[in-house]
C-alpha positions in Angstrom: 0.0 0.0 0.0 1.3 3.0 -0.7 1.3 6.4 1.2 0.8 9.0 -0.8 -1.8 12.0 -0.2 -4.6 11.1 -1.8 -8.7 9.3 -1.4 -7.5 6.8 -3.0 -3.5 6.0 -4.1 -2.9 2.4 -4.6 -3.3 2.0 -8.5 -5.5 -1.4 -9.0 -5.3 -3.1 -12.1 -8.2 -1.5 -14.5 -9.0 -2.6 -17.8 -6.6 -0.6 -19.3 -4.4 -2.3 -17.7 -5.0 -5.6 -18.7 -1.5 -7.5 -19.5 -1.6 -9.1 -23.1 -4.5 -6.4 -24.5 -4.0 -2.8 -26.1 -4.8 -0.1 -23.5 -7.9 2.1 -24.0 -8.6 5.2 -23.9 -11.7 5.4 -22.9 -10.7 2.4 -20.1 -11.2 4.7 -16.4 -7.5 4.6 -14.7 -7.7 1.9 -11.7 -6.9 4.8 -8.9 -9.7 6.8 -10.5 -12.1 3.8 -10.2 -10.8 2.6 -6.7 -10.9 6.5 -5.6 -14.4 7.2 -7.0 -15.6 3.3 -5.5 -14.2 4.1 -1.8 -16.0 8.1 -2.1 -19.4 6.4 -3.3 -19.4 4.6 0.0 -22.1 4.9 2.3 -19.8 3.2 5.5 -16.6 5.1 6.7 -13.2 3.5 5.5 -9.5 4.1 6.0 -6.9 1.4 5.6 -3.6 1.2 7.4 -0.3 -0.3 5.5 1.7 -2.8 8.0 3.3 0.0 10.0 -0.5 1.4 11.2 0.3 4.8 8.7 -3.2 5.8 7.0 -3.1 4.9 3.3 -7.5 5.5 2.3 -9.5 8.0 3.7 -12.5 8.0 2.3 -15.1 10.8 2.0 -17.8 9.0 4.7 -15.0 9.2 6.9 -14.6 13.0 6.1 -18.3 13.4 7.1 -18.2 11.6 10.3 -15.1 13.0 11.9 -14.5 15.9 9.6 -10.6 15.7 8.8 -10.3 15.5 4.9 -8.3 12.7 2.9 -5.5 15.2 3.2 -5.1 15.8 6.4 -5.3 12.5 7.7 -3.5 10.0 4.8 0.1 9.6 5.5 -0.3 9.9 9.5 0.7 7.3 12.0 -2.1 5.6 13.5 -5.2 7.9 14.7 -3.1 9.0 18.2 -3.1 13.4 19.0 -5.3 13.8 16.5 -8.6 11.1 16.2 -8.4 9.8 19.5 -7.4 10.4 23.0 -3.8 9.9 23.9 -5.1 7.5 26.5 -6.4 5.4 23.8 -4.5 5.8 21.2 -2.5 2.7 22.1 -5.0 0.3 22.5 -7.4 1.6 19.8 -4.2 1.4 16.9 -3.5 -2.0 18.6 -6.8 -3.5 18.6 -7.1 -2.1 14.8 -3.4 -3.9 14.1 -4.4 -6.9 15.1 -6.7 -7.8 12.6 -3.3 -7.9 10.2 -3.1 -11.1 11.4 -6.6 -12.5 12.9 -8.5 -14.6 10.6 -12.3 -13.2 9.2 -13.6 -9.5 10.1 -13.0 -7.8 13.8 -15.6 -5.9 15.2 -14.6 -3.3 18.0 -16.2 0.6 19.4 -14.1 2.6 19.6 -15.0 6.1 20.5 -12.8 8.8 18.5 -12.4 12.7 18.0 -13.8 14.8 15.7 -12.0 17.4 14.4 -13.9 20.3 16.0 -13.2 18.6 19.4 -16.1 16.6 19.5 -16.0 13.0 20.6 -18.0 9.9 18.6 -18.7 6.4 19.6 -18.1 4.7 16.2 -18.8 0.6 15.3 -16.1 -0.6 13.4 -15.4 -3.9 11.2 -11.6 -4.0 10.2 -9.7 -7.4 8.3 -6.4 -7.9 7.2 -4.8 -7.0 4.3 -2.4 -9.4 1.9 0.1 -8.7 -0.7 1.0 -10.5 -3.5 3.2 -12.7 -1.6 0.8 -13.8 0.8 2.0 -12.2 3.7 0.1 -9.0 5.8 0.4 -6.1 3.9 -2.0 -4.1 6.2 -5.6 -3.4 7.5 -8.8 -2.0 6.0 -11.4 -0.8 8.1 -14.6 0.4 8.1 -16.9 2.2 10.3 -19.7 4.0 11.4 -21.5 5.8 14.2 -23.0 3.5 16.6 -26.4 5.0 16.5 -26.8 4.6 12.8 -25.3 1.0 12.9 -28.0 0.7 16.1 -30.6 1.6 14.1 -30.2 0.0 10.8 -29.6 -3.3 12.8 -32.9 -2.1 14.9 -34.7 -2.1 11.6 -32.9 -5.5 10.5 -34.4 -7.1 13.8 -38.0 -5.9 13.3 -38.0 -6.5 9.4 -37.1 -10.3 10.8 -39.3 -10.5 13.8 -42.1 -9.1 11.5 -41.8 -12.0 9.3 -41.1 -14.4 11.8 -43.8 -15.1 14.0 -45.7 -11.4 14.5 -49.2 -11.4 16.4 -50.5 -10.2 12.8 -50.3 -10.9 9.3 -47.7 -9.1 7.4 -47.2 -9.4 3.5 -45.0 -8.1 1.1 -46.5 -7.5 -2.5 -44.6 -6.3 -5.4 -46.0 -3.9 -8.0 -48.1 -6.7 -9.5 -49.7 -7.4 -6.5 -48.2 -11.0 -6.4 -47.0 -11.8 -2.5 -43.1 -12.1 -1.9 -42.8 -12.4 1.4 -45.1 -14.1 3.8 -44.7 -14.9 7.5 -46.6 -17.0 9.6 -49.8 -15.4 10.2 -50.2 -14.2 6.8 -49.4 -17.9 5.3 -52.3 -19.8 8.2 -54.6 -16.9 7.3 -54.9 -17.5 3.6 -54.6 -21.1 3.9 -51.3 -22.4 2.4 -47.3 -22.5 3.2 -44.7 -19.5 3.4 -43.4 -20.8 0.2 -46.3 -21.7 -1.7 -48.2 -18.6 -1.3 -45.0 -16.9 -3.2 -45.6 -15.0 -6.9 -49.6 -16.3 -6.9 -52.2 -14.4 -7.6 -54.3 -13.2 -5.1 -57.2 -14.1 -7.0 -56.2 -18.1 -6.7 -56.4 -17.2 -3.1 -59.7 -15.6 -2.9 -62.9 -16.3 -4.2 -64.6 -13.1 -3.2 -63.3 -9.6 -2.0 -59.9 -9.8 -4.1 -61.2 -6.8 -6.0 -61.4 -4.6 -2.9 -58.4 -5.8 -1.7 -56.2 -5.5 -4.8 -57.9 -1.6 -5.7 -56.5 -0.7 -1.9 -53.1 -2.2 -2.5 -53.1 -0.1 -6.0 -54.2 2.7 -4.2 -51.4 2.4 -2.3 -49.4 2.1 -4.9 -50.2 5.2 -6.4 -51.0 7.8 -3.8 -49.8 5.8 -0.6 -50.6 4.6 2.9 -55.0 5.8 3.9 -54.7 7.2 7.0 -56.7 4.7 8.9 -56.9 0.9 8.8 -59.5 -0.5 6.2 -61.8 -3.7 7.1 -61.9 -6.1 3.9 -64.6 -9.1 4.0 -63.3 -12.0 1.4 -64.3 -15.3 0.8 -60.9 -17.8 0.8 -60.6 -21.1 -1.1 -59.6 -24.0 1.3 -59.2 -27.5 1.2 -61.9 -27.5 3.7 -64.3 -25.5 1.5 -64.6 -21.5 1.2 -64.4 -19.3 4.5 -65.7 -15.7 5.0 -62.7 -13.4 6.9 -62.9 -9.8 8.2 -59.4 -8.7 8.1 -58.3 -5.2 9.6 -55.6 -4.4 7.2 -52.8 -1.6 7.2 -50.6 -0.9 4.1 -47.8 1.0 3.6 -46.0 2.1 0.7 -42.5 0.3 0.3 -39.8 2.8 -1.5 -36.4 2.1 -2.6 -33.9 3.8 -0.1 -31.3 4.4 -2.5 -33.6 6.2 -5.6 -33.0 9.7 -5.4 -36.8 10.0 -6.4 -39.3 7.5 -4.2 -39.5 4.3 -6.8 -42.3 1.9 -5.2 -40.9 -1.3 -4.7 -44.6 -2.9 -3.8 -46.8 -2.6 -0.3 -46.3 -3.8 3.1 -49.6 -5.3 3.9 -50.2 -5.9 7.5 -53.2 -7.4 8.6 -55.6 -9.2 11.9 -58.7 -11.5 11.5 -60.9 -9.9 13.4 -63.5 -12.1 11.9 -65.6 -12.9 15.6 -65.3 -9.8 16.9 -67.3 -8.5 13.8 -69.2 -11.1 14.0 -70.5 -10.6 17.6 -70.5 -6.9 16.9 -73.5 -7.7 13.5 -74.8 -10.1 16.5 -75.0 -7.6 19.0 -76.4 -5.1 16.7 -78.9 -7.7 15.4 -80.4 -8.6 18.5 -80.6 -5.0 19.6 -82.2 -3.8 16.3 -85.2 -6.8 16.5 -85.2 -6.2 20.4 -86.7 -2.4 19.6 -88.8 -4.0 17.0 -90.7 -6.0 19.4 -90.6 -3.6 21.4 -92.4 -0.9 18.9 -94.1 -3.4 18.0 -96.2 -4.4 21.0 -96.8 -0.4 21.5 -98.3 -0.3 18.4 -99.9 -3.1 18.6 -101.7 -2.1 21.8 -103.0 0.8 20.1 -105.0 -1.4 17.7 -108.5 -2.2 18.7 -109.0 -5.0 16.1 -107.2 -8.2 17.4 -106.0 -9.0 13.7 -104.7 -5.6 12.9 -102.9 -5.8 16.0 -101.4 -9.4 14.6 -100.6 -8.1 11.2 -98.8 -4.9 12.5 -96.7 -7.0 14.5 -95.2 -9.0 11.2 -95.1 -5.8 9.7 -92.5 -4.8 12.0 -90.7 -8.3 12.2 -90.2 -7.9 8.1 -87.6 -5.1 8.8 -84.4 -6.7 7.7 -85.7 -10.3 8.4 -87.9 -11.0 6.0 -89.1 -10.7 2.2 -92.7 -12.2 2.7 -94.6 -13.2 5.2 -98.0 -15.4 5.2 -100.2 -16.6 7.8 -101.9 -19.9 7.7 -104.7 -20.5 10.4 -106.1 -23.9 11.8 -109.8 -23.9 11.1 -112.7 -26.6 11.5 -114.1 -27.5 7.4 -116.7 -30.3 6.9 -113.4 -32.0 5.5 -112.1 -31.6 9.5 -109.3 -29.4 10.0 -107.6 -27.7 7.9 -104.9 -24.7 6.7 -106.7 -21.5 5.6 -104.4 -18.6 4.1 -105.6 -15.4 6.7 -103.2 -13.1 6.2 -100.2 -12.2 3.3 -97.7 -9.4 2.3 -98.1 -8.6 -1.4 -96.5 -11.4 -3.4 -95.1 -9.1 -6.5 -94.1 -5.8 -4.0 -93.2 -5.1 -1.3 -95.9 -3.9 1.0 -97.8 -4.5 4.4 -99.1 -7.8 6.1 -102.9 -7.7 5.3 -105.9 -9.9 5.4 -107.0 -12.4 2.4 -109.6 -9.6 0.9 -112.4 -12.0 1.0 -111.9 -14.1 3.9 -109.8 -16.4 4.2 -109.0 -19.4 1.4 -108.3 -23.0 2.0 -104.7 -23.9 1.0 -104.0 -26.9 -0.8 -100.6 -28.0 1.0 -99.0 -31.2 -0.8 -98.1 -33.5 2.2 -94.6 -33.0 3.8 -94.5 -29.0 3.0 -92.9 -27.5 6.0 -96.1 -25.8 7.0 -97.7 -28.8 8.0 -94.3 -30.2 9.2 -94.7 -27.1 11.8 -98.2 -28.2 12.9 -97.1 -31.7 13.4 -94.1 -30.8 15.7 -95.0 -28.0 17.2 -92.2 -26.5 16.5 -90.4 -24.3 13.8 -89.0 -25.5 10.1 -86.5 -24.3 7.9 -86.7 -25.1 4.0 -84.7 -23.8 1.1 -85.3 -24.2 -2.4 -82.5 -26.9 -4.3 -79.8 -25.2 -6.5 -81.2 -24.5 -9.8 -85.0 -24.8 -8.8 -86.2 -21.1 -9.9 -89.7 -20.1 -9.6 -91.1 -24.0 -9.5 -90.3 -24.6 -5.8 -92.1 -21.2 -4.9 -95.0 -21.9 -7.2 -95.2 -25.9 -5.4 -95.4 -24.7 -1.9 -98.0 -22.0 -3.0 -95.6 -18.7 -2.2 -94.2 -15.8 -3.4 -92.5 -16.6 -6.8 -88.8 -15.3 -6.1 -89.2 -17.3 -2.4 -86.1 -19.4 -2.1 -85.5 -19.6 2.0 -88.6 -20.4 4.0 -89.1 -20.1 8.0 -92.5 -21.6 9.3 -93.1 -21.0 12.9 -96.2 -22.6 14.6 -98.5 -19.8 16.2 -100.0 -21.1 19.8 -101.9 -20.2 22.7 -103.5 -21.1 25.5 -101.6 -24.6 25.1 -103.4 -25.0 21.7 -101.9 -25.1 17.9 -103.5 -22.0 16.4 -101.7 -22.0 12.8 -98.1 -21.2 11.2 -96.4 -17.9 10.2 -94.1 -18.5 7.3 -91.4 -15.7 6.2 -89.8 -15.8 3.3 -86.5 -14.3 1.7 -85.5 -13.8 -1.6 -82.3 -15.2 -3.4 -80.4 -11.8 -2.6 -80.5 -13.1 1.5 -79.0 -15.6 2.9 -80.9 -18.8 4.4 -82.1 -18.6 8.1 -80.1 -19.3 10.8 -80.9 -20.5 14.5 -80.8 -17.0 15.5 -83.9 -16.7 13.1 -85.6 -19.2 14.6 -85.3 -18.0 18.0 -86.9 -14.6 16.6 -89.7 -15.9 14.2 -90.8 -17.9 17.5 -90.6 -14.4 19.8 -93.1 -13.2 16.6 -95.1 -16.0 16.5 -95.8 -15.8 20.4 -97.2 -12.3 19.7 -99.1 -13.0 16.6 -100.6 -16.2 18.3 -102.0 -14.2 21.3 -103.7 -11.7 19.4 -105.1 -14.8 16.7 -106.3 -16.2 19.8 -107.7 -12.7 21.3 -109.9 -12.0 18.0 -110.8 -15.4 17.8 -112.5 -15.3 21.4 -113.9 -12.3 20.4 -115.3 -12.7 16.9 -115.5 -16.6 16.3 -113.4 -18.7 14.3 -111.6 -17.5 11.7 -113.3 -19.2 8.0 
């Protein structure tokens, strides 16, 4: 190495160079290259020859400490003028040693500044050899401590991110295909850390990839929303498909070195909060058909026909329960007993629960139709029409012709079978649930007292 004034002064062999090949003149000189390679730097570097004088001093190393290339190449070690006098002996030996230790030596040292000030730097130094094999000297670089700290800082949570976080975290690239995948992330969408690597997210999801993948271009071109976003989405499992609530959080990934912000994808980060949202619509459910009833039964009360007071009540039980609703009542014939339609919501509009305009019909229910199931149990029924069915299974069971989800609950009193209330939901619902039972019953208990109350008071209903 040699020690001459300069960023950079030992010549490396360039292309122009080359032993055997004419030189070119357009070939950059190797001092040239190695100077403008060591200034380009982002770490400190200075190197040492075998007798500790300073041979590189590159411009990072300016920055930190402030003493130029010119200043401090050709000095002896850093003592009297980058580091206490005190230290100066251990710090040059500790640096020395690496001539001869095997791999990289890492060491903090803290040094002077040239305007007095002192710096706790990191530093990795190695040994040097010549052409002959033996130690020719030492490179080293460095850096402040609290910038090493915190680039290793964000090393450590870029790994425990995509270790094993508490949340899913994903990293997309610009055509929304997933490169990186940790734990969470790869149980959540149902596959392996690898697998899930460069697929679509469409092969993923069945329904909610477009929401998801217009957020993550959003992203992409205007950056992070300012607050987390809930996304419902259907996955495909092994198991069968699976309806998810994720809370997600994106963030726009740059390139640190672009002088202008280059996206290099998102950073999706992400929790199933799938049951809480679920008990929340539960929660909100029950309290929206609690203040039915209630209104209901005010109203109700205020009705001096039994039957209005009946059909007022399933007018307020419709409200985001129900498509249809008809009521079919028990009644004595000649035949015996039979169902009679008594009451019906409009079957081609929407409209209120009113009474057959003519008094009530005989209905010819074909045996096993869930409305007599209802009167033979005592108990509620839930029927749904078969894939592909259309209008015929409406039509069959004598209801409203887009009816594709049926709910019969028997109407009693007094200990006696009284009828069945059936609602009904179109194809753009989804099928009843037990929590649909337990409501069409809390209905059917009002509707059955007040059947019961005009019967007493006008006869039976024919």
């Amino acid at each position: 190495m040699s020690a001459s004034r300069s960023t950079g002064t030992t010549d490396a062999i360039g292309p122009d160079e080359d032993p055997g090949r004419e030189p070119s003149t357009a070939a950059i000189p190797g001092s040239r290259l190695l100077a403008a390679l060591l200034d380009g730097m982002d770490a400190a570097l200075c190197a040492f020859d075998a007798h500790g004088t300073i041979t590189h001093w590159n411009r990072e190393a300016e920055r930190i400490l402030g003493w130029s290339a010119a200043e401090a190449v050709g000095r002896r070690g850093f003592a009297g003028w980058a580091v206490r006098s005190a230290d100066a002996g251990d710090v040059q030996g500790r640096l020395m040693a690496a001539m001869e230790a095997p791999g990289r030596q890492v060491h903090e040292f803290a040094l002077l500044r040239k305007d007095g000030g002192r710096v706790l730097v990191r530093t990795q130094s190695s040994g040097v050899r010549g052409e002959d094999g033996k130690a020719a000297g030492v490179y080293c670089a460095f850096s402040e401590v609290h910038a090493q700290i915190d680039l290793e800082r964000s090393i450590a949570l870029s790994e425990a991110l995509f270790e094993e976080a508490s949340w899913g975290v994903v990293a997309v690239d610009v055509d929304l295909r997933p490169t990186v995948v940790n734990g969470y992330a790869a149980r959540a969408l149902g596959g392996g850390r690898t697998t899930l690597l460069g697929r679509p997210l469409g092969e993923l999801i069945v329904q909610g990839v477009e929401d998801l993948e217009g957020a993550l271009q959003h992203v992409l071109a205007e950056g992070a929303p300012p607050a987390p976003a809930e996304l419902w989405v259907t996955l495909r499992t092994a198991e069968g498909d699976r309806r998810r609530c994720w809370r997600s959080g994106f963030l726009r990934l740059a390139s640190p070195l672009a002088q202008e912000p280059v996206p290099l994808g998102v950073g999706w980060l992400f929790r199933d909060v799938t049951a809480a949202k679920l008990a929340e619509q539960d929660a909100d459910r029950v309290r929206f058909r609690s203040n039915q009833l209630h209104r209901a039964a005010r109203q109700a009360a205020e009705c001096e026909d039994p039957m209005e007071a009946a059909t007022t009540s399933l007018d307020y039980a419709l409200a985001g329960f129900a498509d249809h609703v008809v009521v079919d009542l028990l009644v004595d014939l000649a035949s015996g007993e039979r169902l009679v339609r008594a009451a019906a919501t409009p079957s081609d509009a929407p409209g209120p629960c009113l009474p057959v305009s003519g008094g009530s019909i005989p209905v010819r229910y074909a045996p096993g139709h869930p409305a007599l199931q209802a009167v033979e149990r005592t108990g509620s029924v839930r029927a749904a029409a078969p894939a592909g069915a259309g209008e015929t299974w409406a039509v069959e069971h004598q209801w409203p012709g887009d009816s594709v989800h049926a709910l019969c609950a028997v109407l009693r009193s007094r200990g006696r079978t009284l009828g069945v209330v059936t609602f009904l939901r179109a194809a753009n619902r989804g099928a009843f649930e037990r929590p649909d039972v337990m409501y069409a019953e809390s209905v059917a208990v009002r509707v059955g007292s007040a059947v019961d109350l005009a019967r007493l008071t006008a006869g039976p209903v024919a």
